[in-house]
C-alpha positions as CSV (number, residue, x, y, z in Angstrom):
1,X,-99.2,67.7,-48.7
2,X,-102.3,69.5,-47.6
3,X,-102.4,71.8,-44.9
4,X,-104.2,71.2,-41.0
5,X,-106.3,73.6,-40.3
6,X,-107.9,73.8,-37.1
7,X,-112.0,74.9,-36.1
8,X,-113.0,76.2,-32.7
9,X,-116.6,75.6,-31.7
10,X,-118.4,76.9,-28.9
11,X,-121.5,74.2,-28.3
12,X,-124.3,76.4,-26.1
13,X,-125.9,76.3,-24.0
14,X,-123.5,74.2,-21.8
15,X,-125.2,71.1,-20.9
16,X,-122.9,68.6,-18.9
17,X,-125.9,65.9,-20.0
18,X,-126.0,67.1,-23.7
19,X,-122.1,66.8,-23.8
20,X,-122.1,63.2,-22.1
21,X,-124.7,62.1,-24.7
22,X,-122.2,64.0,-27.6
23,X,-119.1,62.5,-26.4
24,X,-120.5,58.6,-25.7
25,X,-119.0,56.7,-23.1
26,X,-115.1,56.6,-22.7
27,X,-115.7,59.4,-25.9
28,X,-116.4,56.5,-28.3
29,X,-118.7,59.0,-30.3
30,X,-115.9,61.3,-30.3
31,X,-113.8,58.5,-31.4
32,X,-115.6,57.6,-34.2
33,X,-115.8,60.5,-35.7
34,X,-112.5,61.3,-35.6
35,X,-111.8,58.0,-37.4
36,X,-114.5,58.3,-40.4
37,X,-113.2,61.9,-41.0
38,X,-109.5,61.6,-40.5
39,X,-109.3,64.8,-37.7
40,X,-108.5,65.2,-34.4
41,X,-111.1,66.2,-31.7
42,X,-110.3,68.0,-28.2
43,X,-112.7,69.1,-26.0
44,X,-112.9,70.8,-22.9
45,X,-115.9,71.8,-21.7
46,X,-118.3,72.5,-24.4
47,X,-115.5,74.2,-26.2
48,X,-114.1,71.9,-29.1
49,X,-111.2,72.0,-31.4
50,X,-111.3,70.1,-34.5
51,X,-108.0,69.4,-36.0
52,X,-107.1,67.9,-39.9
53,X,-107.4,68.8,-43.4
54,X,-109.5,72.2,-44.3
55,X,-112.8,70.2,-45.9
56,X,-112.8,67.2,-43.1
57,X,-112.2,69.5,-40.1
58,X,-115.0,71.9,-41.2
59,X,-117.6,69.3,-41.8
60,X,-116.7,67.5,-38.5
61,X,-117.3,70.7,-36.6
62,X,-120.2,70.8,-38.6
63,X,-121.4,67.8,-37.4
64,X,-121.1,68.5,-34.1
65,X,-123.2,70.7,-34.0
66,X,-125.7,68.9,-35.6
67,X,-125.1,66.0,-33.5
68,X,-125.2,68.5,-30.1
69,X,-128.5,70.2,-31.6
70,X,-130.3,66.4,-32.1
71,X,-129.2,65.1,-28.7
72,X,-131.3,68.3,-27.2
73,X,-134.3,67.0,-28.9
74,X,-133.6,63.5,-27.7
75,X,-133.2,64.7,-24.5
76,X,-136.8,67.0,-24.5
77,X,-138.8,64.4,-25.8
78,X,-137.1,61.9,-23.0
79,X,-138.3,64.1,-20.3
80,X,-142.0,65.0,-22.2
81,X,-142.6,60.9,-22.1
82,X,-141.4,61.1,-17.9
83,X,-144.1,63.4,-17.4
């Protein structure tokens, strides 16, 4: 039996927007991740905690940030089109 390791990530700059757009509604994006990697996901904030085996935990905190980094870009080219 493997053993759960757990990553701490710090998403910045805190962005309630960003995080809502992250998260989904009801945190189905949150959801779904944790379901396709097999690890656990709490939040607060924009301070997560990814919980599950060693190589799954660290590529969903991976993807995160990914994720958190792309939603910024979706969001800047949403307000350049506004304008």
């Amino acid at each position: 039996m493997s053993k759960l390791t757990s990553n701490e990530i710090l998403l910045e700059p805190s962005d309630n927007k960003r995080l809502a757009s992250l998260c989904g509604p009801f945190d189905d994006n949150i959801k779904q991740i944790e379901r396709r990697l097999g690890v656990e996901i709490t939040y607060r904030s924009n301070e997560f905690k990814v919980t599950g085996q060693a190589q799954q935990s660290s590529g969903a905190a991976q993807l995160l940030k990914l994720l958190y980094i792309a939603v910024s870009y979706t969001h800047l080219r949403a307000h350049e089109t506004r304008h």
